[in-house]
DRENLUMBA-431993 format. One line per 4 residues: number of its first residue (from 1); their letters; for each residue x negated, y, z negated of C-alpha. Coordinates in steps of 0.25 Angstrom, whole numbers, plus 5000, padded with zeros to 4 digits. Each point is the difference from the previous one (the first is absolute). Layout:
REM residues N
NUM = a = X,Y,Z ~ ... $
This chain:
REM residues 488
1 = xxxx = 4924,5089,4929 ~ 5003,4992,4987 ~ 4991,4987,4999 ~ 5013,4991,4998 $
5 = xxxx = 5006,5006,5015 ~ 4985,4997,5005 ~ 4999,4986,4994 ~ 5014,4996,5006 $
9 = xxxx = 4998,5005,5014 ~ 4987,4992,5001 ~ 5007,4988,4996 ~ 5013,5002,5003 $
13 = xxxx = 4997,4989,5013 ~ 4999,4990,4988 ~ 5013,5002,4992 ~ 5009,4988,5000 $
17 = xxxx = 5010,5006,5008 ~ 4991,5004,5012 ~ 4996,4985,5001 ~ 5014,4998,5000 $
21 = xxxx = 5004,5008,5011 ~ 4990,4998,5008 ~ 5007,4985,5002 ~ 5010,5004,5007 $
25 = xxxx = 5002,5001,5014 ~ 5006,5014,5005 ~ 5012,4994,5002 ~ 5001,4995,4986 $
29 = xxxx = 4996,5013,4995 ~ 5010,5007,5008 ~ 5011,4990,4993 ~ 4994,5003,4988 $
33 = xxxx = 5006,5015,4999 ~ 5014,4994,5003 ~ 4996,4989,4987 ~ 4997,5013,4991 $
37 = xxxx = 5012,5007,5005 ~ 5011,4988,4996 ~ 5004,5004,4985 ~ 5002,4984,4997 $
41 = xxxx = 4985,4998,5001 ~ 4995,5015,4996 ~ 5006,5011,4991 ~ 4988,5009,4999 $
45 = xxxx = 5002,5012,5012 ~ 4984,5004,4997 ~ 4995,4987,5005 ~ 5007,5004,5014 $
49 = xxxx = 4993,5013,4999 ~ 4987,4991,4999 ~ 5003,4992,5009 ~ 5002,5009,5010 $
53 = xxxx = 4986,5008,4998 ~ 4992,4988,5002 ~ 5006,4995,5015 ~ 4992,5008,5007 $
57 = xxxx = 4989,4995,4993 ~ 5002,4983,5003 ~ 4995,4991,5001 ~ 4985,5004,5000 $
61 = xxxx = 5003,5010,4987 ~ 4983,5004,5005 ~ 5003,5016,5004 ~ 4989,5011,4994 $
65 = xxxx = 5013,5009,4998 ~ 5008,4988,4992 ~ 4999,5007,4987 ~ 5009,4997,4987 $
69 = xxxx = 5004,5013,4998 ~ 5006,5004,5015 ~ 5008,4987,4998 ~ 5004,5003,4987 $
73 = xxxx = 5005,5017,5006 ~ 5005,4993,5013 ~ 5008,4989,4990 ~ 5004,5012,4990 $
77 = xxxx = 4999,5013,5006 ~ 5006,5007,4986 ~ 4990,4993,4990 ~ 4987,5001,4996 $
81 = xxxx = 4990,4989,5002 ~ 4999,4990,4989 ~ 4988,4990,4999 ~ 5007,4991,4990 $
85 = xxxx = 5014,5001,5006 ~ 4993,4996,5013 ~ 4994,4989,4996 ~ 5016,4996,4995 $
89 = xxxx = 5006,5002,5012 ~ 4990,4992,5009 ~ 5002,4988,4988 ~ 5015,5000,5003 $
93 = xxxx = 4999,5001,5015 ~ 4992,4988,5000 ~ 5010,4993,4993 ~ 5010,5004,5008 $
97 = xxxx = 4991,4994,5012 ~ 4999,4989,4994 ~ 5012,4996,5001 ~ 5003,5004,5013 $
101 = xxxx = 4989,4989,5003 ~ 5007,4991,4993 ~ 5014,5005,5008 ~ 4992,4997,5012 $
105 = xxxx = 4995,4985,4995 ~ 5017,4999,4998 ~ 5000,5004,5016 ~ 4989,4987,5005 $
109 = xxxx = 5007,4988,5007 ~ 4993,4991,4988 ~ 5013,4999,4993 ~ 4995,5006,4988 $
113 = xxxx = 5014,5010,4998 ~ 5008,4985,5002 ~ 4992,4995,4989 ~ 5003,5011,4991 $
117 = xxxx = 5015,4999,5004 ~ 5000,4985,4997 ~ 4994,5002,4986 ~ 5009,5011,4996 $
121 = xxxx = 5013,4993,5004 ~ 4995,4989,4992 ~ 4996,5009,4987 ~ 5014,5006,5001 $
125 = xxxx = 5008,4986,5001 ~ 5006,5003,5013 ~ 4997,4984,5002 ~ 5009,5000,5014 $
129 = xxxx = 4993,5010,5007 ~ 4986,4996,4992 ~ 5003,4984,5007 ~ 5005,5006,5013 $
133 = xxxx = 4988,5011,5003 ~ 4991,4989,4995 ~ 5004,4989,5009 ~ 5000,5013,5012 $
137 = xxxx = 4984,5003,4996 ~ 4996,4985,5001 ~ 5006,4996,5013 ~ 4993,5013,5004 $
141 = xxxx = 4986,4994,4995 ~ 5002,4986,5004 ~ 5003,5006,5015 ~ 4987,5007,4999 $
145 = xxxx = 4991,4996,5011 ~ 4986,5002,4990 ~ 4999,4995,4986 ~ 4990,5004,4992 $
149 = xxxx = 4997,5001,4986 ~ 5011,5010,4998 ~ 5010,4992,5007 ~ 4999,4989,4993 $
153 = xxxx = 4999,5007,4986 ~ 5013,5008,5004 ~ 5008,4988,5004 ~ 4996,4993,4988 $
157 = xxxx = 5001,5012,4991 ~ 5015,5002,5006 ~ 5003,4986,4997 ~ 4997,5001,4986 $
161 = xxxx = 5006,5011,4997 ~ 5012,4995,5007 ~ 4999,4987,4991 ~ 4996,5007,4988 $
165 = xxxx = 5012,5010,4999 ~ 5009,4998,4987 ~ 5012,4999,5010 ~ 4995,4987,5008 $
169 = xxxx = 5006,4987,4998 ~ 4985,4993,4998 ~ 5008,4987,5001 ~ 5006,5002,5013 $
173 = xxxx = 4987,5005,5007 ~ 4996,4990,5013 ~ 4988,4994,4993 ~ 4992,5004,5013 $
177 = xxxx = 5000,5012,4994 ~ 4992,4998,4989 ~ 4990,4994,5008 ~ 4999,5013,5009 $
181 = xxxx = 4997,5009,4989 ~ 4989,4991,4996 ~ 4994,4998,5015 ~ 5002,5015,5003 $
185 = xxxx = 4991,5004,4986 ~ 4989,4989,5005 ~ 5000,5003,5014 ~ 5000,5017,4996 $
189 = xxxx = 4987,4994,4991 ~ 4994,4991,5011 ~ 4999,5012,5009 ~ 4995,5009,4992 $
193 = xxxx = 4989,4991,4996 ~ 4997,4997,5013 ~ 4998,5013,5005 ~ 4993,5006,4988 $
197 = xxxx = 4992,4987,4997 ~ 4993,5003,5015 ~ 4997,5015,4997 ~ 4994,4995,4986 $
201 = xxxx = 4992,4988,5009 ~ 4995,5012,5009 ~ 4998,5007,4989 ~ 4989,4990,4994 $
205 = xxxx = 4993,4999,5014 ~ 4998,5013,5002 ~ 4997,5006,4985 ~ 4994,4989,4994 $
209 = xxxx = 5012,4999,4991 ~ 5007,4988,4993 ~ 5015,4999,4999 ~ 5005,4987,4995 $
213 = xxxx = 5014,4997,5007 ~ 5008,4990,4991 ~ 5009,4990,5008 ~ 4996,5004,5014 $
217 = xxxx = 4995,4989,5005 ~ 5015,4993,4995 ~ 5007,5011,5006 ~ 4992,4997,5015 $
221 = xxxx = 5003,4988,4999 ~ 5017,5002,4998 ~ 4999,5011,5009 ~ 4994,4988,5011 $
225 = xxxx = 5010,4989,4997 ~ 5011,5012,4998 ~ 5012,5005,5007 ~ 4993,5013,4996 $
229 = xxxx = 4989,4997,5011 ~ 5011,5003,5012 ~ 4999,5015,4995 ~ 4989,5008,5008 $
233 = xxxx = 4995,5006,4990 ~ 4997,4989,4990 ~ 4994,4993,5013 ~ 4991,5011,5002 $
237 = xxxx = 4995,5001,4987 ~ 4998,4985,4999 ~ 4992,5003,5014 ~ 4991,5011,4993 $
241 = xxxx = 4998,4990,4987 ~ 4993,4992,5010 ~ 4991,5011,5006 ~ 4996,5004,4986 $
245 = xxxx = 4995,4985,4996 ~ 4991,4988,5007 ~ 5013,4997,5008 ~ 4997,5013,5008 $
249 = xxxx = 4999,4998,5014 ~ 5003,5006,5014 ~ 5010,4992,5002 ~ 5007,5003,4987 $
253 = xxxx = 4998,5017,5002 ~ 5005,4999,5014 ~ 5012,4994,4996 ~ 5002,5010,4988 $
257 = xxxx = 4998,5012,5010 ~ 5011,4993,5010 ~ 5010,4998,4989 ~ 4998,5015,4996 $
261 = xxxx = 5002,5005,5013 ~ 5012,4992,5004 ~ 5006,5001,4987 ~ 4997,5016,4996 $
265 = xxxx = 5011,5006,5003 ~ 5007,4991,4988 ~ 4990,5006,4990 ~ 5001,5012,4992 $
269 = xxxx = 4990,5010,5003 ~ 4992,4998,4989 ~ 4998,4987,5002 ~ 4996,5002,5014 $
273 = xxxx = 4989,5008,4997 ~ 4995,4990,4988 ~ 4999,4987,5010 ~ 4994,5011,5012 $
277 = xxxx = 4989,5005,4991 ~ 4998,4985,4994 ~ 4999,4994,5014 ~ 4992,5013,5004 $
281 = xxxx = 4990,4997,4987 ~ 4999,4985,5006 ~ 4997,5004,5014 ~ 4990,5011,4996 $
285 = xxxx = 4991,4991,4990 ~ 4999,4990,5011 ~ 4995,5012,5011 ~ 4990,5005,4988 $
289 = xxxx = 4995,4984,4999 ~ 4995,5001,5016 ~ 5015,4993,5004 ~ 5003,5011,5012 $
293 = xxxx = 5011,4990,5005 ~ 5010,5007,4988 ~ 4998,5014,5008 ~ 5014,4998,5008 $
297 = xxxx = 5006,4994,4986 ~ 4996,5014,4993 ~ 5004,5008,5013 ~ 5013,4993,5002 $
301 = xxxx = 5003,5003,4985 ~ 4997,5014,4999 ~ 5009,5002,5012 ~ 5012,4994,4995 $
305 = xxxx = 4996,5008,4985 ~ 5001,5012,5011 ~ 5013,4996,5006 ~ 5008,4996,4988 $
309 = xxxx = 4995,5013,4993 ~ 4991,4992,4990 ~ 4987,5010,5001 ~ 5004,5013,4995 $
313 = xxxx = 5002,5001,4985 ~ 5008,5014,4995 ~ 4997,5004,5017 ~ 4984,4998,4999 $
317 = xxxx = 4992,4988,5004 ~ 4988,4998,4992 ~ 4986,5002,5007 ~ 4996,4986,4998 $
321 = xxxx = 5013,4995,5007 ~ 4997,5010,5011 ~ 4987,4995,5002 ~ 5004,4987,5000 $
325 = xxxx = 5009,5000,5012 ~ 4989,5009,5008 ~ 4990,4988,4997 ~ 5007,4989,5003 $
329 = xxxx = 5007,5007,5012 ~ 4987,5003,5005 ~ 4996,4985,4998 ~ 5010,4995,5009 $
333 = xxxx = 4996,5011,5010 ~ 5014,5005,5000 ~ 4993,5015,5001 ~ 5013,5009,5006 $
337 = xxxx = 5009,4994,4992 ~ 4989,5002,4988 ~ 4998,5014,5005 ~ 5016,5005,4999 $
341 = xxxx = 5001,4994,4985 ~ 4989,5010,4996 ~ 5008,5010,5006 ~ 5012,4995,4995 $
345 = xxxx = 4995,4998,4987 ~ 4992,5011,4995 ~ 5007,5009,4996 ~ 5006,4989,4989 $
349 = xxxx = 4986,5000,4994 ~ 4997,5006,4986 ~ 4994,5016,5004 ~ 4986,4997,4993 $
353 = xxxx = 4998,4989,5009 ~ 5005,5004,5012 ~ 4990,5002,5007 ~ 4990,4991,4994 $
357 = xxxx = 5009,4988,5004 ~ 5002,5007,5014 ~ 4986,5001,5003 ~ 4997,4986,4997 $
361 = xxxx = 5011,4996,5007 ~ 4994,5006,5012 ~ 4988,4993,4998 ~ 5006,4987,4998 $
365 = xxxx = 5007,5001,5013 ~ 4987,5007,5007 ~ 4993,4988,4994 ~ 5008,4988,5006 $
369 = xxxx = 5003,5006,5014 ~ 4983,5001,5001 ~ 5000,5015,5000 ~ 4988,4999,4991 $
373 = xxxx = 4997,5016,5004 ~ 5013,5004,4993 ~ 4997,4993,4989 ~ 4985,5007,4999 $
377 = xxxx = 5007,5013,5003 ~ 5010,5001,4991 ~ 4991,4994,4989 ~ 4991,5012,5004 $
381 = xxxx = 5011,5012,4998 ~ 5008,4996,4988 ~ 4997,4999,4987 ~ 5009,4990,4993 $
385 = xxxx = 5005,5005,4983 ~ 5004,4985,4996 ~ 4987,4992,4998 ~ 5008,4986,5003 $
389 = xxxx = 5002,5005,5014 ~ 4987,5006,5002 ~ 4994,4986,4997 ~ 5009,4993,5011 $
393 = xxxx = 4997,5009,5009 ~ 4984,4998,5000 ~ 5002,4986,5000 ~ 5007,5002,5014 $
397 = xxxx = 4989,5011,5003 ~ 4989,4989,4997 ~ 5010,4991,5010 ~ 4999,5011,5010 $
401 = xxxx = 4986,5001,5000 ~ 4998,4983,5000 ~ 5009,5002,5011 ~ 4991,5010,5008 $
405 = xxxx = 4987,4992,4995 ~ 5004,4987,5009 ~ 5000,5011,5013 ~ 4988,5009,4994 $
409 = xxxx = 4988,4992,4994 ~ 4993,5012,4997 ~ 5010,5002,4989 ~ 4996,4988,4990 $
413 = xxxx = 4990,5009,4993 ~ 5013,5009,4999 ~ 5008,4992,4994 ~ 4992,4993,4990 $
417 = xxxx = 5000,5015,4995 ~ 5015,5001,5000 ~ 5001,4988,4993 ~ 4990,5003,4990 $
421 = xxxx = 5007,5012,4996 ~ 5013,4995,4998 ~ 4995,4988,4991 ~ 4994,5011,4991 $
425 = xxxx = 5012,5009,5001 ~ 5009,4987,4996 ~ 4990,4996,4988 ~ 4998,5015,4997 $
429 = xxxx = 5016,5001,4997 ~ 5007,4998,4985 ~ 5013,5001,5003 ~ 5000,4986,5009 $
433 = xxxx = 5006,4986,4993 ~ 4988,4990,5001 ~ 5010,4991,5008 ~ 4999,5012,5013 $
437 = xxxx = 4986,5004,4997 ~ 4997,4987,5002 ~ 5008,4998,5013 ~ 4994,5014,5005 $
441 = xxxx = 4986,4995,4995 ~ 5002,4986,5007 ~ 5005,5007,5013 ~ 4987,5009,5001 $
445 = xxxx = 4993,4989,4998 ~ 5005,4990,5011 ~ 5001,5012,5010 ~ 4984,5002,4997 $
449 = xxxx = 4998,4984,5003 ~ 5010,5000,5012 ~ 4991,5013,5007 ~ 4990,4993,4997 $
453 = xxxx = 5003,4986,5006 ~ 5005,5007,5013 ~ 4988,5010,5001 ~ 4991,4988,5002 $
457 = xxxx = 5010,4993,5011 ~ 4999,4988,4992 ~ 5001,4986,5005 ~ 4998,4993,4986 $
461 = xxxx = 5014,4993,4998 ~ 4996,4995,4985 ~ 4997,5017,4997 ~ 5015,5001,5006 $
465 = xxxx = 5007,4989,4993 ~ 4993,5006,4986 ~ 5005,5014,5003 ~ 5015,4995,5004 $
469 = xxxx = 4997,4989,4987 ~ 4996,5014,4992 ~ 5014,5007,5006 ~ 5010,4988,4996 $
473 = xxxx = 4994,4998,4987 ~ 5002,5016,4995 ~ 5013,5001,4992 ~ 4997,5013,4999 $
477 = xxxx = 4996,5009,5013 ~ 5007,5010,5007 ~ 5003,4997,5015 ~ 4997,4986,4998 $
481 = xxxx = 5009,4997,5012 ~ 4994,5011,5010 ~ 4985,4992,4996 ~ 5006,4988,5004 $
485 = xxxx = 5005,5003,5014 ~ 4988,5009,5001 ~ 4992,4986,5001 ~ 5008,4991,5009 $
């Protein structure tokens, strides 16, 4: 085979136009043969011939038996293969596809194609129909029951263009107006740099990052003595300000997760699944912190991110998330309902973690209904591929052992093994951050003072107020809210 023909069927998975089929769904692709079959959009027959080789291959474009030069004889029976003219035609089917997606974008209830119309008629002078659509768009907007940053962009940006045309009497325009252009810029900016600013604040917590954010503090403050404050969405961001600064407080989150639930179904989707996975981030450093009363918050949330379709991402939800809504399913002992979203759920996973995240799932579950054995069992038959949910899973294996010790005194010695081990497998591992390792490290270590407290049946309450001390006082420890119930 010529080295050219081998080189393309090896990467012929990363040409542009595979990536740009593989977006559509099957009923967009199905469309698509009906696009490349209307002569006002296409005019080149061979890109149908194309076309038409490759459904069967869509959307995963991944068969052993895809190869360039059986698409190319099913495409043109009566030519012979040519690399160059190949890598032509894929070039102009990518263009046509191109714009079929942006046909499609036309198609999306944002009013995109209304906007276009609006700006044609007034590039063409047709200042009657320009005024009337115009004027039919904004009543649309301002009947809109969310305004976000694009609502308030597009009203204004309407309004302008409205004022702006060289057809409009500039004197004879209601004053009020003139002052809706200009609220309607600031309130699109006011928005924006709300919901931005708190992505950057979360940003510099979490990365050690600095993002100064000019005239933030002024634009909280209009924002709270505004009209603007009566929209949900400015509220909520105000709200989630609040948790990211000394204001924070359970009050204020409460109230944040209450206005977003009431209000959600006012909100894009993409502003939904910002202000769930902020409030999520909020209840979630306070259950790392030791605060286990945030457990139903983060539960409650995950739910509605289920409900509202806020979880999957391109129809996969990420193992972390997945993870996340096992644990703190588990927490609040919710264990059938936490059993049926594993089985709900896995198949959404990424392949190469499917199982892994299953497993350890299982455990989790095992774990918090007191089936320490299940755990030990299925910690003894699999061996987990990812490293990150090989470490979780011991730490619940050292928990099932603990758990085990308190019946069985003969297993201190035991133990104290198991513990060992895992502190030299943590210290012995490069690929940690310091900020984990020292959380695994500081686990291991408390675990080893916690058997050893309980091994003696202590009564010394000054040797238990310096371990739950010792507990409260560690930023950085895994489980820190387990410990802490473990010594009430």
């Amino acid at each position: 085979m010529d080295k050219s023909i081998a080189d393309n069927n090896r990467d012929f998975s990363r040409f542009k136009l595979v990536k740009l089929l593989k977006v559509l769904s099957k009923e967009e692709f199905l469309r698509f043969g009906k696009f490349l079959r209307s002569p006002f959009f296409n005019y080149t027959p061979s890109l149908i011939q194309f076309y038409e080789s490759l459904k069967r291959h869509h959307p995963t474009f991944d068969s052993p038996r895809l190869k360039i030069e059986k698409l190319w004889a099913k495409a043109f029976p009566d030519k012979p293969f040519h690399p160059q003219k190949f890598r032509q035609l894929c070039s102009d089917l990518s263009r046509m596809t191109e714009k079929y997606l942006i046909q499609l974008e036309l198609e999306e209830p944002q009013g995109k194609a209304q906007h276009l119309l609006i700006q044609s008629l007034g590039r063409r002078n047709e200042y009657s129909l320009f005024k009337k659509e115009s004027q039919k768009w904004q009543e649309k907007l301002e009947s809109q029951s969310y305004k976000d940053t694009d609502y308030y962009l597009d009203l204004a940006q309407l309004e302008y263009n409205l004022y702006s045309h060289l057809k409009t009497n500039k004197y004879s325009i209601n004053p009020d107006s003139l002052d809706k252009i200009m609220d309607g810029f600031d309130n699109h900016y006011f928005t924006v740099k709300l919901k931005f600013g708190s992505e950057l604040i979360t940003r510099e917590s979490y990365l050690k990052e600095e993002h100064p954010i000019k005239l933030l503090e002024e634009i909280k403050s209009i924002c709270e003595s505004d009209s603007l404050k009566s929209n949900p969405l400015i509220q909520i961001y105000l709200l989630i300000h609040k948790l990211n600064s000394t204001e924070a407080s359970d009050e204020i989150f409460q109230e944040a997760k209450t206005l977003f639930q009431t209000k959600i179904k006012e909100l894009k989707k993409e502003d939904r699944i910002d202000i769930c996975l902020q409030l999520l981030n909020f209840s979630i450093r306070k259950v790392n912190s030791g605060n286990g009363s945030f457990n139903a918050a983060a539960l409650d949330l995950f739910k509605t991110g289920l409900h509202y379709n806020l979880v999957l991402i391109e129809n996969q939800i990420s193992e972390t998330t997945f993870t996340n809504v096992v644990s703190f399913g588990c927490y609040e002992k919710e264990f059938d309902w936490t059993r049926k979203f594993i089985q709900d759920y896995e198949q959404f996973l990424a392949a190469k973690v499917r199982a892994d995240s299953k497993i350890l799932s299982l455990i989790l579950l095992h774990f918090w209904k007191g089936d320490y054995e299940s755990v030990i069992d299925l910690m003894t038959d699999y061996k987990f591929s990812l490293f990150l949910k090989e470490i979780v899973a011991r730490t619940y294996l050292l928990r099932a052992w603990y758990e085990k010790f308190l019946l069985e005194d003969d297993l201190f010695g035991f133990l104290f093994n198991k513990i060992k081990t895992f502190d030299q497998f943590i210290r012995r591992n490069k690929n940690l951050s310091e900020n984990r390792k020292d959380g695994y490290l500081n686990f291991a270590r408390i675990l080893a003072q916690l058997v050893y407290f309980k091994s003696r049946n202590s009564e010394n309450k000054e040797e238990l107020v310096r371990l739950i001390n010792s507990i409260n006082e560690q930023n950085k420890l895994v489980a820190k809210s387990w410990f802490i119930e473990k010594l009430k």
